[in-house]
N, C-alpha and C positions, 0 to 999 in steps of 0.2 A: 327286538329282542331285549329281554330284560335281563342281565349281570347282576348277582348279588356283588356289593357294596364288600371287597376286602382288602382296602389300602389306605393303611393311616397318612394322615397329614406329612408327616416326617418323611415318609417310602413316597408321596407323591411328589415333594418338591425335591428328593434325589434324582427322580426318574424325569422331572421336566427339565435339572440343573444340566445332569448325564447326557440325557438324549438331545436336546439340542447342541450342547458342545459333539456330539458326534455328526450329528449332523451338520454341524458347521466346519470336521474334518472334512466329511464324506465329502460335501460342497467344492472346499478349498482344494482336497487332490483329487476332485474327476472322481470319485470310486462310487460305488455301491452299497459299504459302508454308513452312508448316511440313514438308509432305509433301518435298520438296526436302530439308530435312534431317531425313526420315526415312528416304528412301536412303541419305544419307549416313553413319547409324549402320547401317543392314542391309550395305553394302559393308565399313564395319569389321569389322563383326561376322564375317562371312564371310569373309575377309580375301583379298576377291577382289574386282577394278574388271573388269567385261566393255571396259571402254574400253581398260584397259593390255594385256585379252586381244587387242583388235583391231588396237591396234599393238604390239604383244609385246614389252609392255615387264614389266620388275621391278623393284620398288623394296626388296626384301628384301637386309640382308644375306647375306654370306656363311656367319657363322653362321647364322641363318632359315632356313636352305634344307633 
């Protein structure tokens, strides 16, 4: 499957800082919680939010593009 490209730099290294700190909650008390921010490292990673595709947004600069 090909993902159009809509996450700038900045919105990808929140979403890797974010989601492994959750995951490293979820980890530490047992929960299911971690999975939460394990989408939120596969969205970086991909560098595509299906949410910003639904309201068609982009957060990429203008170089990024």
């Amino acid at each position: 499957m090909n993902f159009a490209k809509n996450m700038g730099l900045k919105d990808r290294n929140f979403r890797y800082a974010l989601g492994a700190l959750i995951v490293i909650i979820g980890l530490m008390n047992h929960t299911w919680w971690g999975l939460v921010g394990v989408v939120l490292l596969a969205t970086a990673y991909l560098q595509t939010c299906p949410a910003y595709s639904f309201l068609r947004m982009d957060t990429r600069s203008e170089g990024e593009k």
